[in-house]
C-alpha positions in Angstrom: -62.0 3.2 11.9 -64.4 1.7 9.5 -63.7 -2.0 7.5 -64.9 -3.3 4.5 -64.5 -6.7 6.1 -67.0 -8.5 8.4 -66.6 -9.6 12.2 -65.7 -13.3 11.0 -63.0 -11.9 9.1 -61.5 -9.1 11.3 -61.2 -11.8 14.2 -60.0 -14.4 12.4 -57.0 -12.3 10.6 -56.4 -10.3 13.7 -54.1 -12.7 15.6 -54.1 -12.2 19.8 -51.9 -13.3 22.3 -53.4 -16.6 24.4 -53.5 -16.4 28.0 -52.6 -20.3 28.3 -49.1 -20.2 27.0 -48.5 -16.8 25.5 -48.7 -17.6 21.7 -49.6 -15.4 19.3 -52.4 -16.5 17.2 -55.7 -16.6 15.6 -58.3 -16.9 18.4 -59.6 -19.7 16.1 -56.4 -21.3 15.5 -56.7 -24.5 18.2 -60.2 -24.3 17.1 -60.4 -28.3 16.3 -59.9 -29.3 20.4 -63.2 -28.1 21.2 -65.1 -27.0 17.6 -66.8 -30.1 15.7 -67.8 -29.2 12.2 -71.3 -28.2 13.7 -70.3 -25.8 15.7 -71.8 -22.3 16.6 -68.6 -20.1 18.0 -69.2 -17.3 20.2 -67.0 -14.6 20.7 -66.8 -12.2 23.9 -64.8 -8.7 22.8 -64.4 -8.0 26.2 -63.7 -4.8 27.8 -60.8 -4.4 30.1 -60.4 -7.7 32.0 -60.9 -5.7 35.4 -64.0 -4.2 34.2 -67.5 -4.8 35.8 -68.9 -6.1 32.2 -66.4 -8.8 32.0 -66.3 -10.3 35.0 -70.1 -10.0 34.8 -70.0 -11.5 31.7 -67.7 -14.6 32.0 -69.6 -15.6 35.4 -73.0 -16.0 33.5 -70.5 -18.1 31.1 -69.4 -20.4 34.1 -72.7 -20.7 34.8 -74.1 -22.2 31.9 -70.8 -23.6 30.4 -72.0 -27.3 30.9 -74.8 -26.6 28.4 -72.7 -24.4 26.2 -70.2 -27.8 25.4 -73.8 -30.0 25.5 -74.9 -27.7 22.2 -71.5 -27.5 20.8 -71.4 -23.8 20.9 -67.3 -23.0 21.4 -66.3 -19.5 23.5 -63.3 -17.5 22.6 -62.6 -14.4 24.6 -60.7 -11.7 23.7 -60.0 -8.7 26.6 -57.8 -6.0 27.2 -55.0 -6.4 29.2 -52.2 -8.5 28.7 -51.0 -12.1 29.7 -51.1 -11.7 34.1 -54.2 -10.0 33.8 -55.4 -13.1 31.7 -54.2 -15.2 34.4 -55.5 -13.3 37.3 -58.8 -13.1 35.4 -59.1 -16.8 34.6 -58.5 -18.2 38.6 -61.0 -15.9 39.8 -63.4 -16.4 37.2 -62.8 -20.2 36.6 -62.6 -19.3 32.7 -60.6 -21.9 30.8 -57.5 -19.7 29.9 -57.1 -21.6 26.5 -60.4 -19.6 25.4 -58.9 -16.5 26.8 -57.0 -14.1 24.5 -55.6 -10.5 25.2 -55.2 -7.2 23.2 -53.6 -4.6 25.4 -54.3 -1.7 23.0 -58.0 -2.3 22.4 -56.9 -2.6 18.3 -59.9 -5.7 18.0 -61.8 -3.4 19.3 -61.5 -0.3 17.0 -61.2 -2.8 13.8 -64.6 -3.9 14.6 -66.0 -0.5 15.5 -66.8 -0.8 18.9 -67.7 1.8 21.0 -65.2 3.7 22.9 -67.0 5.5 25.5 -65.6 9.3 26.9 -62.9 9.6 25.1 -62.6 13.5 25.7 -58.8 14.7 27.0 -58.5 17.3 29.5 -55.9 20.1 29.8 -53.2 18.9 32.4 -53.9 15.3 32.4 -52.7 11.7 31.2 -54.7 9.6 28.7 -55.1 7.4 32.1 -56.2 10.0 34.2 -59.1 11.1 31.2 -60.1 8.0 31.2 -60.8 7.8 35.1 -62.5 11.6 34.4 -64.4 9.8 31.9 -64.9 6.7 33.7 -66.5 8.6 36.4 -69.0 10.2 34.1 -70.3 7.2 32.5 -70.6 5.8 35.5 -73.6 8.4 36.3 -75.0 8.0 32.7 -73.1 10.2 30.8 -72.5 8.9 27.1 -73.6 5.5 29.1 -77.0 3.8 27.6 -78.6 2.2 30.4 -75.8 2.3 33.2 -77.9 3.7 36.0 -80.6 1.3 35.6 -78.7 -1.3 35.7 -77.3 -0.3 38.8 -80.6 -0.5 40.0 -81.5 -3.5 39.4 -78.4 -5.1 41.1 -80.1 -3.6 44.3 -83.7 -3.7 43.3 -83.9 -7.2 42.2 -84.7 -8.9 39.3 -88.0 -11.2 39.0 -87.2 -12.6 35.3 -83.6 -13.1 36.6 -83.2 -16.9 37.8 -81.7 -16.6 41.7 -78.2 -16.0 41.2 -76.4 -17.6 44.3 -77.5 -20.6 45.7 -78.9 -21.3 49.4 -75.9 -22.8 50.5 -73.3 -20.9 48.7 -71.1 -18.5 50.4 -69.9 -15.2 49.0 -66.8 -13.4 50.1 -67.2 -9.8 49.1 -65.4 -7.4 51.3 -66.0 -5.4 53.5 -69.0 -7.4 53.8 -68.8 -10.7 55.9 -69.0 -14.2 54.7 -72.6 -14.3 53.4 -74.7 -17.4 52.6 -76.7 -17.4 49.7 -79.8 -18.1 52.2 -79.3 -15.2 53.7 -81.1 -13.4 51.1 -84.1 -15.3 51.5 -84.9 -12.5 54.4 -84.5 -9.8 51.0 -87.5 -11.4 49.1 -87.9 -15.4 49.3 -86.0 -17.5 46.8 -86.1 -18.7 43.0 -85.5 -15.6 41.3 -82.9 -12.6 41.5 -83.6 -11.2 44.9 -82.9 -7.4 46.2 -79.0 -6.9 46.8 -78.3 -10.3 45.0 -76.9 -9.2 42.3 -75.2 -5.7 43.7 -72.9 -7.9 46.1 -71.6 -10.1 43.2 -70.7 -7.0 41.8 -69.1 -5.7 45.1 -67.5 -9.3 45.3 -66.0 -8.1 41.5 -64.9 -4.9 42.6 -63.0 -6.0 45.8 -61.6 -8.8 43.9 -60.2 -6.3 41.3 -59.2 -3.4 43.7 -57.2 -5.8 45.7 -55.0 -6.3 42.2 -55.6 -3.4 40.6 -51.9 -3.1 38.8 -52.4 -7.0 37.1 -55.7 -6.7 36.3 -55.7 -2.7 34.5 -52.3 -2.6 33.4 -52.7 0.4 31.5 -55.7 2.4 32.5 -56.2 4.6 29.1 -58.6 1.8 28.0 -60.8 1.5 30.5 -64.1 3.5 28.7 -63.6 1.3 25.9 -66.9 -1.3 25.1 -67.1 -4.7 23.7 -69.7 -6.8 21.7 -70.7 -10.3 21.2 -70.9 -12.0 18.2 -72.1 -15.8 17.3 -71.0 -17.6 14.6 -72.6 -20.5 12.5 -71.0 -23.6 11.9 -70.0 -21.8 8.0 -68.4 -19.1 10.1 -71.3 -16.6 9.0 -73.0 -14.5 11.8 -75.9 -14.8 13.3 -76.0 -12.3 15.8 -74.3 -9.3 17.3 -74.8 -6.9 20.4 -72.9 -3.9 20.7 -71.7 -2.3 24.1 -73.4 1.3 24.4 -72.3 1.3 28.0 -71.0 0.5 31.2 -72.8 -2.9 32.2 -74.5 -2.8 29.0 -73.0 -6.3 28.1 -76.1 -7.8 27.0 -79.4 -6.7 25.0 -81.5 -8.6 28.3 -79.4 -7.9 31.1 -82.1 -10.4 33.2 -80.7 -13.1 31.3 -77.5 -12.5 29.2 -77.2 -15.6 27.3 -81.0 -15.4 25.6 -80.1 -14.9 22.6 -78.4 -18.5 22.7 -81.9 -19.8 22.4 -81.3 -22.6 25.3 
């Protein structure tokens, strides 16, 4: 589907439902609580809510939301799912769920052109059982940009990655036990993304999503669909864009996602 509009425009006139209360509305709409006149917006198409990218994603957010509100830059989120995954999302993420807005058909997603992944349907199955066919195959690379490297890296370790959990943090990702962030000191020292760092986040993720798979994917036929990122200026005119080509493919420097912010 192809627009004649711009990404400004096709968000703003593209109203979502809110995870805080359940309105429907412009994801700009309550703008004024948290967007001064100089404000930069950023806004997170997400992928489905219980999809590696977006938990991926809105941790790195968490991470560096202090200095996100110190340089007035306000985050909107739009996923797919609907309002419980919202809410599941948001308490394991931490994710205020007044930035957090749903689309359960992926509709911002095709106005804005995004890229859908697979999308072939086989003989004999459902749209959700193509998209786990096609889930699978992009998840070895297939019509996937960059997926299996970055699967690599979770495991390989990243040294222009700043270290990810901290020495006295304590990660719960099953079926692993309790680990302490020192603990992978023994991997490759400290101060940067260390070997398996990353890879048991990302198991942490996947546990945390398995566990509630029906709230978090309420409708699986979405699942191969991509998102994008796209920052505003204060005169609502963009500055910059990324494009999903695939699976963990959330951001143009996966090392540090939020570069482009200029910190």
């Amino acid at each position: 589907m192809s627009s004649t509009k711009n990404p400004y425009q096709i968000i703003n006139e593209t109203p979502q439902l809110r995870v805080s209360d359940g309105a429907i509305a412009s994801i700009f709409d309550d703008c004024f609580d948290d967007c001064p006149p100089t404000s930069r917006k950023l806004v997170l198409v997400l992928s489905q809510l219980g999809d590696f990218d977006s938990l991926e994603y809105i941790w790195w957010i968490q991470r560096e939301i202090d200095r996100l509100k110190a340089e007035q830059i306000a985050v909107r989120a739009i996923g797919i799912g609907d309002r419980q995954s919202g809410e599941y999302f948001c308490k394991f993420t931490g994710f205020d769920p007044h930035w957090l807005y749903v689309d359960a058909i992926a509709n911002i997603h095709q106005q804005l052109n995004l890229y859908a992944g697979l999308t072939t349907q086989y003989p004999l199955l459902s749209p959700s059982q193509s998209a786990w066919v096609n889930l699978m195959l992009m998840c070895a690379g297939i019509k996937s940009a960059g997926t299996l490297k970055e699967v690599l890296r979770g495991y390989t370790g990243d040294r222009r990655s700043p270290q990810l959990i901290g020495d006295d943090e304590t990660i719960k990702a099953a079926p692993l036990p309790p680990l302490k962030g020192a603990f992978f000191q023994w991997a490759g020292g400290k101060g940067y993304q260390r070997p398996f760092e990353l890879a048991t986040l990302r198991l942490r993720n996947m546990a945390e999503v398995l566990s509630k798979w029906q709230a978090y994917v309420p409708d699986a036929s979405h699942m191969t669909q991509r998102g994008g990122t796209f920052l505003f200026d204060a005169q609502n005119q963009l500055i910059y864009e990324h494009r999903d080509r695939g699976i963990l493919g959330f951001a143009a420097n996966p090392s540090y996602p939020l570069q482009f912010l200029n910190f």
